[in-house]
N, CA, C and O of each residue as an XYZ file, in Angstrom:
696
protein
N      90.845    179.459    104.802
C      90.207    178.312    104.201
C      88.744    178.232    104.634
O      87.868    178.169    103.772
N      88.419    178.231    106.043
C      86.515    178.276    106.059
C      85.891    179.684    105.695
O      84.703    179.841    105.977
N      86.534    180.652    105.136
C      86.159    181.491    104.976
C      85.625    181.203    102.829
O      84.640    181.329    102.102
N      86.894    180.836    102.751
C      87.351    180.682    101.262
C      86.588    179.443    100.322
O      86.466    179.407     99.098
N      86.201    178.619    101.175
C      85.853    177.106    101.201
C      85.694    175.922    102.131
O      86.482    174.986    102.270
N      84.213    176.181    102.915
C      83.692    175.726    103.979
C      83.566    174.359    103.873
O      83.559    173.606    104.847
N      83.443    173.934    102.463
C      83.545    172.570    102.709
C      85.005    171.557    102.706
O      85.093    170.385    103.073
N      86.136    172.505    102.130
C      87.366    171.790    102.305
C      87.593    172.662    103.838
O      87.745    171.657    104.533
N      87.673    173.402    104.470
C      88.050    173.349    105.914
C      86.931    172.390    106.789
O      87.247    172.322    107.977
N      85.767    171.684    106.461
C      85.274    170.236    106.797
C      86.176    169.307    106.798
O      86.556    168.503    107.649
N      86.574    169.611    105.320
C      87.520    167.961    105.274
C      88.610    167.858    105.654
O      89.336    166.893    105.414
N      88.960    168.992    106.418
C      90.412    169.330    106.767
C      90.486    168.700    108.031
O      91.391    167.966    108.430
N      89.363    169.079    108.685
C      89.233    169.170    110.560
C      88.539    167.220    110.151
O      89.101    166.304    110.751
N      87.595    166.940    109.340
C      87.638    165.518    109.151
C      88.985    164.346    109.603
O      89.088    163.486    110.478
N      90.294    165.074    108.007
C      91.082    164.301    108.075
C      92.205    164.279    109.335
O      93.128    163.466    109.397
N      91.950    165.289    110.281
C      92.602    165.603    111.061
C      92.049    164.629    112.490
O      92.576    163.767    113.193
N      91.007    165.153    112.459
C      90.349    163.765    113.489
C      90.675    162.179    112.961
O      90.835    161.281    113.787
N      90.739    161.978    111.767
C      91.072    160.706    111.287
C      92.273    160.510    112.211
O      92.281    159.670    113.111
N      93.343    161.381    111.918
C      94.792    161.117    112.668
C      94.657    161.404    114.281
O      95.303    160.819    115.150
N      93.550    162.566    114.516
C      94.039    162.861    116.016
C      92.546    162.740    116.207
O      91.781    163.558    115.693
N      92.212    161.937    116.788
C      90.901    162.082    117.270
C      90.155    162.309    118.251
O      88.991    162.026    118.535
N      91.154    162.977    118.839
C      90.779    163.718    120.566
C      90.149    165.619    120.059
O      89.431    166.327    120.765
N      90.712    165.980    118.701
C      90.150    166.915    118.300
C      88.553    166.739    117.996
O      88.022    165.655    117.755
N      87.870    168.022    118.052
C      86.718    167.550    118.177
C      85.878    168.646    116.669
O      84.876    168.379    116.005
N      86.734    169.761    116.598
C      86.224    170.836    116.089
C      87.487    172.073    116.321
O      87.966    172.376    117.414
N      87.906    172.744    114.825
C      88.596    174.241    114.758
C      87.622    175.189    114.791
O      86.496    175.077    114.305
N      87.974    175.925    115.247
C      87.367    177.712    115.180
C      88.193    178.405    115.326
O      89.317    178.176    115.774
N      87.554    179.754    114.814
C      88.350    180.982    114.883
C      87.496    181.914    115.785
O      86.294    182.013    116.029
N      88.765    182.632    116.223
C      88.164    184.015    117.271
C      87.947    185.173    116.333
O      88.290    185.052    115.158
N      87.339    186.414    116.819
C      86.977    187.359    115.411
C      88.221    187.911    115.405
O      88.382    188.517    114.345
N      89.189    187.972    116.128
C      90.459    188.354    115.847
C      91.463    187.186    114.909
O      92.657    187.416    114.715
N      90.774    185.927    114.379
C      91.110    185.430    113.434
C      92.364    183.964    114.410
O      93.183    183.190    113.915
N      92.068    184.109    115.421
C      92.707    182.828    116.321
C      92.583    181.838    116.354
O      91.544    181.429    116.874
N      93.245    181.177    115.994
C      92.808    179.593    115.974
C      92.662    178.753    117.150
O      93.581    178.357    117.867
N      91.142    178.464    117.313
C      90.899    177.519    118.370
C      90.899    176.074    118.532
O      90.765    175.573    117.415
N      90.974    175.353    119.268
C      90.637    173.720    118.966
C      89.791    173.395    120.286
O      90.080    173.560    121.471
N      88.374    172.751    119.526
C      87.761    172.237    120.866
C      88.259    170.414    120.781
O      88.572    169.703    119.826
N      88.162    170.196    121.983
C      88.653    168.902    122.092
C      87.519    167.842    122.699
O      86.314    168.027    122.866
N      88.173    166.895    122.916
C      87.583    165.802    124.469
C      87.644    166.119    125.479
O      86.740    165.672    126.185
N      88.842    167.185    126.290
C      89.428    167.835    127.218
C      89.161    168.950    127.193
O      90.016    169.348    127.985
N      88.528    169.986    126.846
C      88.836    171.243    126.465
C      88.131    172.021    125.303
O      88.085    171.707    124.114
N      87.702    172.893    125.807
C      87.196    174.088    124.009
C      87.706    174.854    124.621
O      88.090    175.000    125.782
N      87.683    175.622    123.287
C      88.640    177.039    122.883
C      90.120    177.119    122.820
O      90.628    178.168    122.424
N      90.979    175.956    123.225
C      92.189    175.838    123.216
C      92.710    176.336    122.329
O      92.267    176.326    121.180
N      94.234    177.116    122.859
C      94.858    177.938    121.992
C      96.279    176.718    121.455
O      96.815    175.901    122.204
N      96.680    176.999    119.638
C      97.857    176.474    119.606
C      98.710    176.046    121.150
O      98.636    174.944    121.693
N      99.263    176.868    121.497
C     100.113    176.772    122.918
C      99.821    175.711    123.485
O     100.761    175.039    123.907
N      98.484    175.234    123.671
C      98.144    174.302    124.358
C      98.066    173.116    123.810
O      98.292    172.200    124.601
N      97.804    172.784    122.637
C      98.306    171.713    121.550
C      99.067    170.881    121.615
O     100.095    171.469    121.950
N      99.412    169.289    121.469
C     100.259    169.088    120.968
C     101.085    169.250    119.971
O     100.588    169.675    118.927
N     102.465    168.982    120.001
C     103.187    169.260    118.700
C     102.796    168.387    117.787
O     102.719    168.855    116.651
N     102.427    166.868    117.959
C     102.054    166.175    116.983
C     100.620    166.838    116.255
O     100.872    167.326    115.153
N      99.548    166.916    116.560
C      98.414    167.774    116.840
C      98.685    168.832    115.588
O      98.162    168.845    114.474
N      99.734    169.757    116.188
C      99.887    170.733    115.045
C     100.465    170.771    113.685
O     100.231    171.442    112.680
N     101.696    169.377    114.128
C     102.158    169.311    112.725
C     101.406    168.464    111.937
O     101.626    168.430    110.726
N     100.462    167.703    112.491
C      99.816    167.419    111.144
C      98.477    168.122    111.255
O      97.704    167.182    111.073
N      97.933    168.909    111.391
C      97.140    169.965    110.700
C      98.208    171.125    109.782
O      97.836    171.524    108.679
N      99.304    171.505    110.280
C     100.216    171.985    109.018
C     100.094    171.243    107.801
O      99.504    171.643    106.797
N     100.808    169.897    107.962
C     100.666    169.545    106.936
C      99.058    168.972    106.051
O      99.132    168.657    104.863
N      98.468    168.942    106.380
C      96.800    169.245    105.822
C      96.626    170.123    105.128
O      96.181    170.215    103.984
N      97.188    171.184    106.222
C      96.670    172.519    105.469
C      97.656    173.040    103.794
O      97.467    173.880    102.914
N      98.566    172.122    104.036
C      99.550    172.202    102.782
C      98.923    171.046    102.177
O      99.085    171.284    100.980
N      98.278    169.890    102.259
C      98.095    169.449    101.431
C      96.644    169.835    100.624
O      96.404    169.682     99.426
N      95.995    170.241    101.406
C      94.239    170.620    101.426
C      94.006    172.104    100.472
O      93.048    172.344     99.737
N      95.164    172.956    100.738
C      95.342    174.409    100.382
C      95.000    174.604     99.162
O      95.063    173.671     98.362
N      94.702    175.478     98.898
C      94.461    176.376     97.093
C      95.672    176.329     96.358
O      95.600    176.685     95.182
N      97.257    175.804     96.998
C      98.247    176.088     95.813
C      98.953    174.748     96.606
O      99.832    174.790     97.467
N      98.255    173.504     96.010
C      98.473    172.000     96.143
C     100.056    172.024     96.107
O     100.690    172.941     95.584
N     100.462    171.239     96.540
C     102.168    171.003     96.268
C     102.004    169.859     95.455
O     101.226    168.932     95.681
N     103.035    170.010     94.173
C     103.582    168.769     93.643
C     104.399    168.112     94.379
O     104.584    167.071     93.749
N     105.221    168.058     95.663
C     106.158    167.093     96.318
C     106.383    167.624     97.154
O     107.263    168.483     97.208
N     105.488    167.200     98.286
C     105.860    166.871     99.805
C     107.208    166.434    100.502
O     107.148    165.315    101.013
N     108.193    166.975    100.601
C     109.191    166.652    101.657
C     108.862    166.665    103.071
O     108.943    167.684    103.757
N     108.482    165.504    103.517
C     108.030    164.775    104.919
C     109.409    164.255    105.929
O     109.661    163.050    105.920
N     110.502    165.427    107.007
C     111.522    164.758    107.873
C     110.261    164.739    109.094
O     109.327    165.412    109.531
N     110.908    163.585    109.259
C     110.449    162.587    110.590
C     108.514    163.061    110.437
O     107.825    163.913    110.998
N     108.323    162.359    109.747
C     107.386    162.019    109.392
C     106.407    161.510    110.606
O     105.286    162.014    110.546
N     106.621    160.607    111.694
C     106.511    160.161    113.187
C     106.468    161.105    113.800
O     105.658    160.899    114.704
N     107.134    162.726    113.916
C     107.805    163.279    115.040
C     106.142    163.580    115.862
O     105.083    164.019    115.413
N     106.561    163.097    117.257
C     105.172    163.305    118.027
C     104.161    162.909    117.704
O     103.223    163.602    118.097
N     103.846    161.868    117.003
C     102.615    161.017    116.828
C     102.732    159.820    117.374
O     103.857    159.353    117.196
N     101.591    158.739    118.319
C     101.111    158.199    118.649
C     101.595    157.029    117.848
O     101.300    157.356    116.699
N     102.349    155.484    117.775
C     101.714    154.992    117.212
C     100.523    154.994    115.988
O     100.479    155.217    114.778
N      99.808    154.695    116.823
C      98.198    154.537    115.851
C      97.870    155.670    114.629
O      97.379    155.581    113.503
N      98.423    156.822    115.482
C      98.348    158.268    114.129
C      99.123    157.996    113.542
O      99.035    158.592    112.469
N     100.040    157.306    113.590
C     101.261    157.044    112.300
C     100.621    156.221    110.894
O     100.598    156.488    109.692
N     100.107    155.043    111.771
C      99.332    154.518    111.004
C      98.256    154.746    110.189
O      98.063    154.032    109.206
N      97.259    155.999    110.586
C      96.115    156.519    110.116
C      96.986    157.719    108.951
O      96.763    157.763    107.741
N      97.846    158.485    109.594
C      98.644    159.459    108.753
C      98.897    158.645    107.348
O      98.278    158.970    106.334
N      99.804    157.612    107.352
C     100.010    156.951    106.108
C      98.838    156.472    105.284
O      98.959    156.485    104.059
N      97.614    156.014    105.888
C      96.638    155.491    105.472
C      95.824    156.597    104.658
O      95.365    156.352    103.542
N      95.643    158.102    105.431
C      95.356    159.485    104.993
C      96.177    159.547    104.363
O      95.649    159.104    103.343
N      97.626    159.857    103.962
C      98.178    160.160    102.613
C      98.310    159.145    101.924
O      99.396    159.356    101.384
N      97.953    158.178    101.563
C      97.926    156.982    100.690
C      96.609    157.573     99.887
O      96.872    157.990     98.759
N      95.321    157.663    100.277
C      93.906    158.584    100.141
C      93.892    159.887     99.476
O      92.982    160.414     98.835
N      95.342    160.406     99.810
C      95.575    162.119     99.263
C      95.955    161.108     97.936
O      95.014    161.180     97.146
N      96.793    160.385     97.537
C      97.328    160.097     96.512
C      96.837    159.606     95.477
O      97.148    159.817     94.305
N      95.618    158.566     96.148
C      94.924    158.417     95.017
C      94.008    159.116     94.667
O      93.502    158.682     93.632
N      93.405    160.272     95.154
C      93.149    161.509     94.449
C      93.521    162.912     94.094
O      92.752    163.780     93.680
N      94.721    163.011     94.299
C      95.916    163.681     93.672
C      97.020    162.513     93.270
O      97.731    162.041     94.156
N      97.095    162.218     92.361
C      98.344    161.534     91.718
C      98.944    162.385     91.473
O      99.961    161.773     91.145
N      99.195    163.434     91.340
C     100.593    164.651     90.144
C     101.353    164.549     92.216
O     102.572    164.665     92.343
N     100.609    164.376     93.317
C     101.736    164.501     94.360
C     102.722    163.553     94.992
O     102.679    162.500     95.629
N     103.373    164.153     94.666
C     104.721    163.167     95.374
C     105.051    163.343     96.955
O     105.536    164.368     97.436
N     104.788    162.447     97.512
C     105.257    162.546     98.905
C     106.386    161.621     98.879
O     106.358    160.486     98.404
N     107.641    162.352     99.573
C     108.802    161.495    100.235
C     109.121    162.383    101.576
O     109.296    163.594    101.717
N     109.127    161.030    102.724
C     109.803    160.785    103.577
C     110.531    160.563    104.824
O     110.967    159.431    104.614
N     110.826    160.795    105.640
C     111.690    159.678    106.197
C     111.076    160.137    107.595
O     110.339    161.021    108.030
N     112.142    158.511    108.269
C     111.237    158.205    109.467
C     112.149    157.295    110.062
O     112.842    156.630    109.291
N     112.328    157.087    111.686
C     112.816    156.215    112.639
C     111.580    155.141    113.148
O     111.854    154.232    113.931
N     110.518    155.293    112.745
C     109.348    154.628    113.260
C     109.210    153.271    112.338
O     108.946    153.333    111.138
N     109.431    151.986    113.079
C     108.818    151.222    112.659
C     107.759    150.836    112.606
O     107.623    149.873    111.852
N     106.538    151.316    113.303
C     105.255    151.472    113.055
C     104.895    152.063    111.776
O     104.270    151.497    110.879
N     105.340    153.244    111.772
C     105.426    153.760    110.281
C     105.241    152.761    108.955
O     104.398    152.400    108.133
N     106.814    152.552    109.388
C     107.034    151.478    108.004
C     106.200    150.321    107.992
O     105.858    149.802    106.929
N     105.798    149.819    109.278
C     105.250    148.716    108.635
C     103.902    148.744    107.947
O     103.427    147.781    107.345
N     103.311    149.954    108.090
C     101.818    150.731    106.715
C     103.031    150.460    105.529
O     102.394    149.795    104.712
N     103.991    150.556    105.144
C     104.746    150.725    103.793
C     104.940    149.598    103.367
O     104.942    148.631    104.129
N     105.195    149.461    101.727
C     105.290    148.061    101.476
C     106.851    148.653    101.091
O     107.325    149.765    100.856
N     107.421    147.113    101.172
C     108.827    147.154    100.727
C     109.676    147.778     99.479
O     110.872    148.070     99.465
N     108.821    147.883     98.555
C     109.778    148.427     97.518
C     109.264    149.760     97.641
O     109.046    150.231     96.525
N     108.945    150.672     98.732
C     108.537    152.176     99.233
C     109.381    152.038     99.783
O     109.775    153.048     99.201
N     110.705    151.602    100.815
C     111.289    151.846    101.733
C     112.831    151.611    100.854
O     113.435    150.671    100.337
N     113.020    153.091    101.054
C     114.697    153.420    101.212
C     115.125    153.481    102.123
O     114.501    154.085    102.995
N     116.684    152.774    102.501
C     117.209    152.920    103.622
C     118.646    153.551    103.208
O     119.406    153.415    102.250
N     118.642    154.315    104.414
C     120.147    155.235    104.310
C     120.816    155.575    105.480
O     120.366    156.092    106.502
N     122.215    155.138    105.141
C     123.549    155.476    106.298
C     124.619    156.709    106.222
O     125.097    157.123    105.166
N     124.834    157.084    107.164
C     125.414    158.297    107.205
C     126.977    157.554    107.229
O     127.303    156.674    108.026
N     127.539    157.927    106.540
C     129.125    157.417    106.575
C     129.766    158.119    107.083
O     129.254    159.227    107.239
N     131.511    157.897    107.748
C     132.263    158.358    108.547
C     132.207    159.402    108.052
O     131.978    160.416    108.711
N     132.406    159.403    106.734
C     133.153    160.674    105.861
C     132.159    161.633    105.722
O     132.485    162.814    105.600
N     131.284    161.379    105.722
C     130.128    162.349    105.673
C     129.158    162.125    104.807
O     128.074    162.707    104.839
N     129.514    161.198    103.913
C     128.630    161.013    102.700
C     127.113    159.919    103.111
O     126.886    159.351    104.180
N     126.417    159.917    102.056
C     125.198    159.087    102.583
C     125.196    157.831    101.566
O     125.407    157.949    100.359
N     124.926    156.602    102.229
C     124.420    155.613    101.646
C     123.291    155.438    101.189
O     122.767    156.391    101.764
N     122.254    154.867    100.457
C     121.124    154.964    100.320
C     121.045    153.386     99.003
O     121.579    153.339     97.895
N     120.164    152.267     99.713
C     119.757    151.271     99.245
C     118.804    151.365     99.085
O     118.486    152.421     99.632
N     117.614    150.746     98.454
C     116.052    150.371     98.994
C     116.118    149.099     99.414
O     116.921    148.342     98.868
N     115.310    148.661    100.426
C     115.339    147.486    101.330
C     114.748    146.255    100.859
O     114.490    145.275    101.558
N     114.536    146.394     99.513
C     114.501    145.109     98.931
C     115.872    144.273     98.443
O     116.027    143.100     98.105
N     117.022    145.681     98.586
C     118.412    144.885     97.806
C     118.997    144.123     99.345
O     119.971    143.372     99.385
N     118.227    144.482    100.447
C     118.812    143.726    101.510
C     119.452    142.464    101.522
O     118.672    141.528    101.350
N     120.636    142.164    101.673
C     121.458    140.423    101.285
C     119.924    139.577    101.874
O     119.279    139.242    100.880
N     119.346    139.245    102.935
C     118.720    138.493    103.583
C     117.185    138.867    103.065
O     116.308    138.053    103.353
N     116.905    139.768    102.498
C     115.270    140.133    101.990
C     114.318    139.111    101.493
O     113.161    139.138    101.914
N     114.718    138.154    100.582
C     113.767    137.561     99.921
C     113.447    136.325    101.076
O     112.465    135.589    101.179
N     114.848    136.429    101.995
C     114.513    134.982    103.040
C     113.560    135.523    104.229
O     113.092    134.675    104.989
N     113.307    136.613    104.392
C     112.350    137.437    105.847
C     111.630    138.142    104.924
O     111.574    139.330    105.241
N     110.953    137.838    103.728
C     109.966    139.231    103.023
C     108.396    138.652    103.752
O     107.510    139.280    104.331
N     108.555    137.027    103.382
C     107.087    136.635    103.539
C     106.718    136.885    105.362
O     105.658    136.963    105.985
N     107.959    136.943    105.709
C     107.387    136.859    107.884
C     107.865    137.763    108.282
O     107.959    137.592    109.497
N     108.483    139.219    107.858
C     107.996    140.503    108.757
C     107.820    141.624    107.361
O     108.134    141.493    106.178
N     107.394    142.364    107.862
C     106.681    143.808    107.526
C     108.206    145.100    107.515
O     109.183    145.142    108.262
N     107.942    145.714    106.714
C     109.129    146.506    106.592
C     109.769    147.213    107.782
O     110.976    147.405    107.927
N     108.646    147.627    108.738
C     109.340    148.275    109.880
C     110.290    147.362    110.585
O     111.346    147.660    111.142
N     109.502    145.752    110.408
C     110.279    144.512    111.142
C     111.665    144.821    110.842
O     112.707    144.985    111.477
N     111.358    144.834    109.867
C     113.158    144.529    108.833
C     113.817    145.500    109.097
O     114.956    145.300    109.520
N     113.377    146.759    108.953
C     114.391    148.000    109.292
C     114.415    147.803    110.836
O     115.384    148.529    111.060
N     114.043    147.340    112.067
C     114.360    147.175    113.213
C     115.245    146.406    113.201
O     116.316    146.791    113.671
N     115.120    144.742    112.552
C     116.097    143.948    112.702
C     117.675    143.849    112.558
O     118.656    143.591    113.255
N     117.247    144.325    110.800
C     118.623    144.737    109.669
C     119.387    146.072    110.211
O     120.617    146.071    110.240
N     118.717    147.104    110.600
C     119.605    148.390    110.910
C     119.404    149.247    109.906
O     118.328    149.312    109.311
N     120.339    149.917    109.654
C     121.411    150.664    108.730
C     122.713    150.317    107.841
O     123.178    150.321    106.701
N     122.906    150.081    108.904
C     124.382    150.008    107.977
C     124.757    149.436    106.950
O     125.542    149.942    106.147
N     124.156    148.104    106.821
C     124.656    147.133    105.599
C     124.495    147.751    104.088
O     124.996    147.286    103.065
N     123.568    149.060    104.219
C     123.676    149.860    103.258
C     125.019    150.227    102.334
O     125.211    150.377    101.127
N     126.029    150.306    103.794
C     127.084    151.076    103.129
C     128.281    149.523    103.045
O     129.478    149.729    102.844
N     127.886    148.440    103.180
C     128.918    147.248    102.922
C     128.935    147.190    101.624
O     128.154    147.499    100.724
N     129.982    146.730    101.698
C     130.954    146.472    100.388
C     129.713    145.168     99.210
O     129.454    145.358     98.021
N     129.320    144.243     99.881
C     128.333    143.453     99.277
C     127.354    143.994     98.657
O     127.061    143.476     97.579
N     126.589    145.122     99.097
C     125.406    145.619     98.826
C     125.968    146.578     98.075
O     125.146    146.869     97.206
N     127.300    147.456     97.916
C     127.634    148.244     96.961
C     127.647    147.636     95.755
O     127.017    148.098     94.804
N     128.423    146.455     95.675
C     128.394    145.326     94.474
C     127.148    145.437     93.357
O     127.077    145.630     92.144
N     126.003    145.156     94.691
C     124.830    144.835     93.626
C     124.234    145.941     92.685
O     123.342    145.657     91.887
């Protein structure tokens, strides 16, 4: 990519500081290595990285790349991010979206920090049943939703509410 297009590997290492902002600057070695100078550190190798750190410059680089994805499948979406990068992450792909609309990003997450960047009719919730099968509501059909929509934030609600009521007999009804 800075070889290919110097100004999207800018906006890459940009949106990446947006989320991690202890990065300071990527480079490459002439053997083609990827470096990261930091706040702590230049020349750092992957190895030395965080995992959060790396997975979202992966995913950058899939979203930023020459062969765009139409639909992002995002598990644990949180894994190894900070709080606050959770928040900037969603805020950065909210930004990818409104200038790529054809991409679809879905998904999932244990972080209520997360969710609470999401508005409610974005949040599916899903239970794993005895049997093996999966439940899956969106958290607006919640029995109690319209009485807690105006005084917490979706992560609230998925902390409060849980899981499970997904798979009750009431909420199958509706």
């Amino acid at each position: 990519m800075n070889l290919e297009d110097p100004d999207l590997w800018l906006k890459l290492q940009d949106d990446l500081r947006q989320i991690v902002p202890a990065v300071r600057r990527l480079r490459h070695t002439p053997q083609n290595e990827l470096l990261f100078d930091t706040v702590n550190g230049k020349g750092l190798r992957a190895a030395q990285i965080s995992e959060g750190t790396l997975l979202t410059l992966g995913l950058l680089t899939a979203i930023h790349g020459v062969n765009k994805p139409g639909v992002l499948l995002l598990d644990d979406l949180d894994r190894a991010l900070h709080p606050k990068a959770q928040r900037e992450l969603i805020d950065l792909l909210r930004g990818v979206q409104a200038t790529n609309p054809e991409i679809q990003i879905v998904g999932s997450t244990h972080s209520p920090y997360l969710l609470g960047r999401m508005e409610p009719n974005e949040v599916q919730v899903t239970y794993l049943r005895e049997d093996g099968s999966t439940a899956c509501e969106p958290l607006t059909h919640h029995p109690k939703f319209d009485k807690w929509k105006d005084e917490f934030h979706p992560g609230e609600m998925w902390s409060l509410f849980g899981e499970k009521w997904v798979a009750e007999p009431a909420v199958a009804a509706q």
